[in-house]
Backbone as ProteinMPNN parsed JSONL, in Angstrom:
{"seq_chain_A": "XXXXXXXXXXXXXXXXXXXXXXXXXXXXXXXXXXXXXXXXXXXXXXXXXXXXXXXXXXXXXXXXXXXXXXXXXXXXXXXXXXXXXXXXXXXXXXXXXXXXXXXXXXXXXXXXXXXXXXXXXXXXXXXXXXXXXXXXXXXXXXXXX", "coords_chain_A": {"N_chain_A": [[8.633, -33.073, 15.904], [6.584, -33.268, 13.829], [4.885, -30.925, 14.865], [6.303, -28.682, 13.984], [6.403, -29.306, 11.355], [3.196, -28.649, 11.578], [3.069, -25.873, 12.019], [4.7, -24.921, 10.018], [2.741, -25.21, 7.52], [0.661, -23.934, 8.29], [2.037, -21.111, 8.388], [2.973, -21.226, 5.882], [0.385, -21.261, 4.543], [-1.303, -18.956, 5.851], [0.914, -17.262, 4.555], [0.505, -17.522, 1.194], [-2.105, -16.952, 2.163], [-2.14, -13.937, 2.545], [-0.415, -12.514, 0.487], [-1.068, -12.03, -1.753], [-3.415, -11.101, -0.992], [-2.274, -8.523, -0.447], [-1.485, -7.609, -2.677], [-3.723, -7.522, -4.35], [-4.551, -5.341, -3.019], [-3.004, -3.382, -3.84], [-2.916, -2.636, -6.506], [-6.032, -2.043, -6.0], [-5.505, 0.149, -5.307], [-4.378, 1.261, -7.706], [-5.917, 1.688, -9.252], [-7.321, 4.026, -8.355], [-6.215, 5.915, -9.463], [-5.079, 8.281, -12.192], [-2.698, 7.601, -13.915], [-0.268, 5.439, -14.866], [1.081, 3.825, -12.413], [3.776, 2.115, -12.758], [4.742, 2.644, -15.377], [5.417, 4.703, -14.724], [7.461, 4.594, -13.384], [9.357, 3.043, -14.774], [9.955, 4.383, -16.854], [11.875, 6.43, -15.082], [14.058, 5.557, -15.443], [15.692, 6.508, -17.553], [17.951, 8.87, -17.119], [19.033, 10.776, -18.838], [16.822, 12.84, -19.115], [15.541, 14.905, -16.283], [12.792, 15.225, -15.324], [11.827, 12.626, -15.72], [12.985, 11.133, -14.026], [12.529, 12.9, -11.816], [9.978, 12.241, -11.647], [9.644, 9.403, -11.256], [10.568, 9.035, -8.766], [9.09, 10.453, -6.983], [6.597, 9.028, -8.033], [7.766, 6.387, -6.605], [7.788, 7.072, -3.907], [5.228, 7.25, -3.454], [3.904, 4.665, -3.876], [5.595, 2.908, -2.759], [4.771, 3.612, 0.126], [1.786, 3.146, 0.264], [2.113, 0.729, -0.302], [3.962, -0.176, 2.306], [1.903, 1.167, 4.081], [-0.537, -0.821, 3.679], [0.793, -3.514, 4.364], [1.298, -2.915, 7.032], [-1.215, -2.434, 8.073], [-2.244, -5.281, 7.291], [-0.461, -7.063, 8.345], [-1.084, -7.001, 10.898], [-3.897, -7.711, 10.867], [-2.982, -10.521, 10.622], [-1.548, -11.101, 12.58], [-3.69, -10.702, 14.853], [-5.714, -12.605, 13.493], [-8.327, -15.181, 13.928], [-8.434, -17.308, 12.428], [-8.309, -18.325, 8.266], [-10.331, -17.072, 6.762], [-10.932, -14.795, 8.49], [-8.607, -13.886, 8.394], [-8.803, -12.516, 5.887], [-11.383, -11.42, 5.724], [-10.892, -9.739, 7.041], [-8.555, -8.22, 5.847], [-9.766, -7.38, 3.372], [-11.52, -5.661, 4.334], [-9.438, -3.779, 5.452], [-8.105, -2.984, 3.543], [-9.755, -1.3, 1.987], [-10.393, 0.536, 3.565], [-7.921, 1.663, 3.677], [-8.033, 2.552, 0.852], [-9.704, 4.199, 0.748], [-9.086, 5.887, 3.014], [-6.912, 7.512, 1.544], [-8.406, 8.557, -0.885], [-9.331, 10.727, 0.803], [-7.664, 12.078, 1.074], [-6.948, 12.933, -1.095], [-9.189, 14.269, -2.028], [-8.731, 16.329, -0.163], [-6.739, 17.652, 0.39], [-5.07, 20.79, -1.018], [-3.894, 21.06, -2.773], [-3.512, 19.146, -6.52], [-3.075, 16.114, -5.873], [-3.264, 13.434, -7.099], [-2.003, 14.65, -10.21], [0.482, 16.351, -9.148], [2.876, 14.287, -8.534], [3.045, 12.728, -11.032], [4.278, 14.81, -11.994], [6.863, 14.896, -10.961], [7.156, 15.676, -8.609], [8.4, 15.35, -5.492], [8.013, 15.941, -2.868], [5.381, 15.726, -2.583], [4.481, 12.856, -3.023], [6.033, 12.315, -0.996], [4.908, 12.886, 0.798], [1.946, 11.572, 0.451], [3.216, 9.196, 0.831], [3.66, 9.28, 3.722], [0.941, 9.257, 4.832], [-0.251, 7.197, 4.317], [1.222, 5.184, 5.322], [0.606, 6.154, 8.445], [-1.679, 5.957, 8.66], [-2.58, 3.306, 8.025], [-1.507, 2.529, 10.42], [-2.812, 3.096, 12.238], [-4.639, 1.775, 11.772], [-3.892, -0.402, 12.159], [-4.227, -0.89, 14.713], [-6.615, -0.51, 15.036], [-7.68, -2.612, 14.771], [-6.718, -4.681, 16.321], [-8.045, -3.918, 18.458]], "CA_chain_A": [[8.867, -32.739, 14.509], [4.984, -33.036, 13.261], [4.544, -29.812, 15.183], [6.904, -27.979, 13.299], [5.773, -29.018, 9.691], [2.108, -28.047, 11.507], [3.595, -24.242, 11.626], [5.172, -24.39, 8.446], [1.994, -25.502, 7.0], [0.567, -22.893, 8.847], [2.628, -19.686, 7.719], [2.532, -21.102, 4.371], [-1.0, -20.923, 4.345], [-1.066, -17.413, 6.154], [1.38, -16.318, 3.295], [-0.721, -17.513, 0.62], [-3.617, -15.701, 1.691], [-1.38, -12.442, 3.057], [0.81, -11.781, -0.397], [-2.573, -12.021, -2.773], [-4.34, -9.502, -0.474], [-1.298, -7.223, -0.713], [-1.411, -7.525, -4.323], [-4.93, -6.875, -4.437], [-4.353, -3.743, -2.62], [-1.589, -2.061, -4.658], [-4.229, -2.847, -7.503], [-6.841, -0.747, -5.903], [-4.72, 1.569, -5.149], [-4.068, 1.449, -9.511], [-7.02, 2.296, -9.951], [-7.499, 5.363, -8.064], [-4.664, 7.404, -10.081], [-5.464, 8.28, -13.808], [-1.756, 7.88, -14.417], [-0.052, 4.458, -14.699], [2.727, 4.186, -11.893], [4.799, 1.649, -12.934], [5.071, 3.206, -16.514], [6.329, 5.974, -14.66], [8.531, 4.026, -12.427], [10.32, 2.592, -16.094], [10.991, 5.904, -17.645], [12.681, 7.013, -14.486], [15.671, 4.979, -15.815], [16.0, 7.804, -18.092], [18.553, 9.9, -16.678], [19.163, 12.249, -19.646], [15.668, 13.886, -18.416], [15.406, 14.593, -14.878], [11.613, 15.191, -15.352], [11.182, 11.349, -15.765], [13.875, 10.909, -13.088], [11.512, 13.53, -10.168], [8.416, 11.712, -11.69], [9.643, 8.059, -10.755], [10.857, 9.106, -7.584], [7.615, 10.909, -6.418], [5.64, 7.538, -7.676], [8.434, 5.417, -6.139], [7.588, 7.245, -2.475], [3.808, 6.898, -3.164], [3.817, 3.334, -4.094], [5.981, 2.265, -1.041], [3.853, 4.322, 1.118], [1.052, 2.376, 0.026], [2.797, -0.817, 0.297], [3.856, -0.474, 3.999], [0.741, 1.093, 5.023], [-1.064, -1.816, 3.68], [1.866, -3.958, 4.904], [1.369, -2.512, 8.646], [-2.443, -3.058, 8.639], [-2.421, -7.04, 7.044], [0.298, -7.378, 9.549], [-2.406, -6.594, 12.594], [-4.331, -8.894, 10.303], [-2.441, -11.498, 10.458], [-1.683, -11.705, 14.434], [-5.217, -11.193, 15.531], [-6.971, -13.24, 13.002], [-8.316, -16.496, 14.411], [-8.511, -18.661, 11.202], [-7.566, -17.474, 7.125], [-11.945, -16.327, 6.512], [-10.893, -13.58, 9.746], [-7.449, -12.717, 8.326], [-9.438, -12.457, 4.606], [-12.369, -10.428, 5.877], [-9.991, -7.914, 7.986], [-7.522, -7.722, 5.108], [-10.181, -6.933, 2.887], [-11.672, -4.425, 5.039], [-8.37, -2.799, 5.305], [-7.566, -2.148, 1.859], [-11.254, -0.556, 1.513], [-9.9, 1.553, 4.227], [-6.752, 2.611, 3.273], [-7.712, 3.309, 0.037], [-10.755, 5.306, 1.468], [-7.913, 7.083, 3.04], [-6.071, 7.564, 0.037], [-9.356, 9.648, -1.952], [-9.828, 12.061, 1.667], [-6.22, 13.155, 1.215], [-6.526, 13.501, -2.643], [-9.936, 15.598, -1.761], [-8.569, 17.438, 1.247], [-5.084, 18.351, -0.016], [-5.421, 21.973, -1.148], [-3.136, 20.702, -4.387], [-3.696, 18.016, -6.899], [-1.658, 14.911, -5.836], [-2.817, 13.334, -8.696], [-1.338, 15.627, -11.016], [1.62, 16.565, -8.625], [3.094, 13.16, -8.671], [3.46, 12.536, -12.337], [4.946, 15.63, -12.609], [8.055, 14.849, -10.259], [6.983, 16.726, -7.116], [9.191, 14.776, -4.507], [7.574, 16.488, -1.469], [3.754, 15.577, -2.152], [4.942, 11.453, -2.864], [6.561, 11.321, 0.214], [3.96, 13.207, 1.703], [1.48, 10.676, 0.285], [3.73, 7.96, 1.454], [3.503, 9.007, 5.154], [-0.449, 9.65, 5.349], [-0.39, 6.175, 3.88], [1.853, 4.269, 6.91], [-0.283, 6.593, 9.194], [-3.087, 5.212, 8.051], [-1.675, 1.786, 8.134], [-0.668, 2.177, 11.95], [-3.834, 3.323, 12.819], [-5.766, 0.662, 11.378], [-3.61, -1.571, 13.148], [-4.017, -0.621, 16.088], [-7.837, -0.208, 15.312], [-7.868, -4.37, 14.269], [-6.35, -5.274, 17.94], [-9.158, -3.497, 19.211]], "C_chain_A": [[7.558, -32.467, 13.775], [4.597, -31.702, 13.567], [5.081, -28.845, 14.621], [6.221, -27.887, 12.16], [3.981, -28.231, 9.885], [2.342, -26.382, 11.352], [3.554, -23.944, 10.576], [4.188, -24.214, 7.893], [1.124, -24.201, 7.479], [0.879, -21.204, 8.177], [2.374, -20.447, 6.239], [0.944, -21.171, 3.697], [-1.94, -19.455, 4.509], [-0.527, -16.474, 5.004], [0.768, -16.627, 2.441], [-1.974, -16.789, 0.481], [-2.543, -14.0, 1.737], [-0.765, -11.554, 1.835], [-0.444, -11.63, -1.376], [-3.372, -10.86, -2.072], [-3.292, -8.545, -0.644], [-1.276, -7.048, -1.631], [-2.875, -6.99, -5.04], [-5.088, -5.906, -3.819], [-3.551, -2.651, -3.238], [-2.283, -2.089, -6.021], [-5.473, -2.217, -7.239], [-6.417, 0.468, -5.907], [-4.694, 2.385, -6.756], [-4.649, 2.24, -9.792], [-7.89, 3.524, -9.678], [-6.378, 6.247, -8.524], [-4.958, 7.191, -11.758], [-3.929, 8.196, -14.387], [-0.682, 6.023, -14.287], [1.333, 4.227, -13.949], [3.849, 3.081, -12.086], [5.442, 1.587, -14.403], [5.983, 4.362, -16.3], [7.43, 5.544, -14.558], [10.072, 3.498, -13.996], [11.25, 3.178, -16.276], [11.933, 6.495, -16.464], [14.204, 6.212, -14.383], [16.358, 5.86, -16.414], [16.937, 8.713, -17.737], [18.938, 11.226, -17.413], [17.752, 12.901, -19.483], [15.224, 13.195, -17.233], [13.69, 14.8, -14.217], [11.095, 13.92, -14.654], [11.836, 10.763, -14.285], [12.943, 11.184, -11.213], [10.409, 12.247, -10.497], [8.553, 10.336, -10.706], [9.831, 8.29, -9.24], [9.741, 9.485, -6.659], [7.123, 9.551, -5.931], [6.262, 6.499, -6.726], [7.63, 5.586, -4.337], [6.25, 7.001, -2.368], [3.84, 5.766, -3.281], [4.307, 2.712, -2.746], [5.128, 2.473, 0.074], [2.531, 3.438, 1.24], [1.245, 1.074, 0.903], [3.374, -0.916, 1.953], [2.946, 0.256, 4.346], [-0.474, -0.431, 4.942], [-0.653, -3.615, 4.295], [1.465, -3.896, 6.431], [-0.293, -3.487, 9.178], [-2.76, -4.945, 8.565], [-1.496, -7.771, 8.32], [-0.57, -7.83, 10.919], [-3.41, -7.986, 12.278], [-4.281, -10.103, 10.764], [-2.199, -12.222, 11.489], [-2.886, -11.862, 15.15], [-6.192, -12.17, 14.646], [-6.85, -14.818, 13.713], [-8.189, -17.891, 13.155], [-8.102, -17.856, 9.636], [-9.132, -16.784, 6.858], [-11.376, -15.234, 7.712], [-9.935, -12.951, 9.088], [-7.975, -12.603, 6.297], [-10.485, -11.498, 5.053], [-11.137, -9.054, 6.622], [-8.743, -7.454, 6.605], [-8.211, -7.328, 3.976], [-10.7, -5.728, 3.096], [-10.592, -3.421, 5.023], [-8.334, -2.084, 4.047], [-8.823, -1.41, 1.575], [-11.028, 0.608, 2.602], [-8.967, 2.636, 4.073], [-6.786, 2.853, 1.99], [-9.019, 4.72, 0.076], [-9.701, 6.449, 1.829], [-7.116, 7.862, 1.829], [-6.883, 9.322, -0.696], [-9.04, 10.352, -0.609], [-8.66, 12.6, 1.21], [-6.437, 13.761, 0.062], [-7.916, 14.761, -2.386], [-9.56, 16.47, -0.777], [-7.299, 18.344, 1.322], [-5.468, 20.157, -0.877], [-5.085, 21.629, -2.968], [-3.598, 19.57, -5.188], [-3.121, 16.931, -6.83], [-1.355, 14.0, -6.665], [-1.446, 13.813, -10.121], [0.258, 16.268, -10.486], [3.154, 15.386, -9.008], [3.977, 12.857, -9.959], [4.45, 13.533, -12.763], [6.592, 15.888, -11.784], [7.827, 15.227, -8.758], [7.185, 15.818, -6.261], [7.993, 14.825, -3.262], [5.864, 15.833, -1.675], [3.863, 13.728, -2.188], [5.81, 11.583, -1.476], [5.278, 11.747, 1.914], [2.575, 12.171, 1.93], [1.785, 9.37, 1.238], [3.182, 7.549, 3.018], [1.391, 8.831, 5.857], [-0.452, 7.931, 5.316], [0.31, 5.009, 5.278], [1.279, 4.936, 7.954], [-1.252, 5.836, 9.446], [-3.248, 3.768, 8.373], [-1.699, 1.89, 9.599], [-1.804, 2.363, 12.854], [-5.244, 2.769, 12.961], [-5.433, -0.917, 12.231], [-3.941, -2.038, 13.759], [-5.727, -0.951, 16.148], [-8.401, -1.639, 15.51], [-8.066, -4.95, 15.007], [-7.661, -5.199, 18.795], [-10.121, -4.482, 19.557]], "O_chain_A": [[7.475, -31.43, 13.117], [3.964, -31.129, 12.681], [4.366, -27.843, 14.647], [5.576, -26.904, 11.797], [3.449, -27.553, 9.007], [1.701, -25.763, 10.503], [2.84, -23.113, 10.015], [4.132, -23.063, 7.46], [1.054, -23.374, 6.569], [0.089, -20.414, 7.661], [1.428, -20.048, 5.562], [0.605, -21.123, 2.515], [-2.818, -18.984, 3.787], [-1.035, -15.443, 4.563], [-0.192, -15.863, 2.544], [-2.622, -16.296, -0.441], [-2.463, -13.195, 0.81], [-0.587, -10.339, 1.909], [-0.474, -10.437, -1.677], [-3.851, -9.878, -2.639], [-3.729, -7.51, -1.146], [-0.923, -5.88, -1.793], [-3.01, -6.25, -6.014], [-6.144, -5.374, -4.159], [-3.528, -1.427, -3.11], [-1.906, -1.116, -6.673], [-6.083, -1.801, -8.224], [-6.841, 1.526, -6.374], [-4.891, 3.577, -6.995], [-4.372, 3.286, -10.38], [-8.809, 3.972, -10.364], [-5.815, 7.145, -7.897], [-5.025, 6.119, -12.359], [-3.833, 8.779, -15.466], [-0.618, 5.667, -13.111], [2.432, 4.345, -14.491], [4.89, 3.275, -11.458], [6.352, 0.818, -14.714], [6.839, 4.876, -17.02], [8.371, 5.838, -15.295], [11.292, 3.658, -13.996], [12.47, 3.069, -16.154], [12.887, 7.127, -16.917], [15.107, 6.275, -13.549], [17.5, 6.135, -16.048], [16.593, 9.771, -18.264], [19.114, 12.342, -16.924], [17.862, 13.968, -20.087], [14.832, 12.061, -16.959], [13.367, 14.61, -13.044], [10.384, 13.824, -13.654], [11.181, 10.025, -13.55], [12.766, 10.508, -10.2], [10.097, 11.422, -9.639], [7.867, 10.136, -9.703], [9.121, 7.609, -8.501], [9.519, 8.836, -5.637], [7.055, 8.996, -4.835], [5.513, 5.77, -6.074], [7.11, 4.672, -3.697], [5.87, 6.542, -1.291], [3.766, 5.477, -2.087], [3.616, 2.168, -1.885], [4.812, 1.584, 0.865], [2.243, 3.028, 2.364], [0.88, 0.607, 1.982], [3.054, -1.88, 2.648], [2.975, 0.097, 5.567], [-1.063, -0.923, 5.905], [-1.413, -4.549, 4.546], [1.324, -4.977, 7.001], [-0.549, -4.416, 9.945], [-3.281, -5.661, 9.42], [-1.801, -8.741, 9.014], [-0.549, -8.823, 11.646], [-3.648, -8.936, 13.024], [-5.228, -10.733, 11.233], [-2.398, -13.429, 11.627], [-3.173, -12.811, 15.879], [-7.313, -12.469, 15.058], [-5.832, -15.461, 13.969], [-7.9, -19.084, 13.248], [-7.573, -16.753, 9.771], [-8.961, -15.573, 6.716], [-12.005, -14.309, 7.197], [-9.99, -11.726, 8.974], [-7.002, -12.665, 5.546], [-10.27, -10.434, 4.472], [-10.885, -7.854, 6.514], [-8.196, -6.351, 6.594], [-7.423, -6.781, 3.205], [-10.508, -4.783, 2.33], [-10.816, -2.284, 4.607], [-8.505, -0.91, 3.72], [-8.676, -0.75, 0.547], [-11.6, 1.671, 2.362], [-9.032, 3.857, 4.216], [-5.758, 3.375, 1.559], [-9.052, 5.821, -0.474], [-9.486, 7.51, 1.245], [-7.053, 9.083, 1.679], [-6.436, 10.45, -0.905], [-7.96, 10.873, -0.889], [-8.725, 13.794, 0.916], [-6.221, 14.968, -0.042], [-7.691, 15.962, -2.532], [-10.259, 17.472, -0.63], [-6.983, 19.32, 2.003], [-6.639, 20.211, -1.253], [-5.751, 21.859, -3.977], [-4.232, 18.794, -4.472], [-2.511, 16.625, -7.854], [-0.26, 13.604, -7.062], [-0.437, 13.312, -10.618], [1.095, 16.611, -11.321], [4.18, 15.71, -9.606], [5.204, 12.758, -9.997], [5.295, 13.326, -13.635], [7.314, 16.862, -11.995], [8.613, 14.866, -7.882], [6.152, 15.194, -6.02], [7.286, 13.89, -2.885], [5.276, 15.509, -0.643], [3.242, 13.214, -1.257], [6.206, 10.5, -1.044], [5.004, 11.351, 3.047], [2.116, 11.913, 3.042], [1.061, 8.755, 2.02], [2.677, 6.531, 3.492], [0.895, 8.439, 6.913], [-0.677, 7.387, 6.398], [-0.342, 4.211, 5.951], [1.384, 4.144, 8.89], [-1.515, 5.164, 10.443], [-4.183, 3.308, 9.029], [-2.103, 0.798, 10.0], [-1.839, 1.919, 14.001], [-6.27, 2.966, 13.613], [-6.074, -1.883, 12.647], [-4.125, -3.253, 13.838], [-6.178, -1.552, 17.124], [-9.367, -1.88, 16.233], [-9.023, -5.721, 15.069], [-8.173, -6.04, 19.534], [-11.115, -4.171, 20.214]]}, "name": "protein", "num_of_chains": 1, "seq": "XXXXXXXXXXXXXXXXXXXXXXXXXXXXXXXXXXXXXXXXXXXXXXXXXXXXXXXXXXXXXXXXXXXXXXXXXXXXXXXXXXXXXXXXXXXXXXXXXXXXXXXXXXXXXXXXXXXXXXXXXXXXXXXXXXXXXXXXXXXXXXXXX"}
């Protein structure tokens, strides 16, 4: 029975650090977009304009995208780290990664994704989304290493 509560004690120490670094990642993320996405996310309650309706939906697919790529990599985190200072340095590293990723796309995209985004454009938020769990899967993988 002692060995059990040592687990518990365990994951609840793991989650502790794990949900605070995810939170501090969707918070960098904030702060690379001149546009506030969960202001958007509001107005897309709105249904008498379908403006506000594309917009939320866009941000909705970028935000998730985010969130399980950062999700995927803390994950990798989380199994290879030997102690919570290993799964704290690699989950910091990550998010300095994936939001590194984040700016190449916004510079390398031909379009503004910025500016796309806010303005409803479905297709570049989900496009976002996937670079973003890419990104994520590849950092994973890179962690294991």
């Amino acid at each position: 029975m002692n060995a059990q509560w040592a687990n518990i004690s365990n994951f609840l120490l793991y989650l502790g650090v794990s949900i605070p670094l995810l939170w501090i990642g969707m918070y960098a993320f904030s702060l690379t977009t001149p546009y506030n996405d969960f202001a958007i996310l509001r107005k897309g309650g709105d249904v008498s304009d379908s403006g506000h309706v594309d917009a939320a939906m866009a941000t909705a697919y970028d935000l998730g995208g985010k969130m399980l790529g950062l999700a995927i990599v803390l994950s990798s985190a989380i199994f290879h780290s030997v102690n919570l200072f290993d799964l704290t340095l690699w989950g910091m590293v990550s998010i300095v990664f994936e939001v590194i990723v984040f700016c190449l796309f916004r510079l390398l995209m031909p379009i503004k994704v910025t500016e796309e985004i806010p303005k409803g454009n479905v297709s570049v938020g989900i496009l976002s989304a996937s670079i973003s769990v890419a990104s994520g899967l590849m950092m994973a993988a890179l962690i294991s290493y």
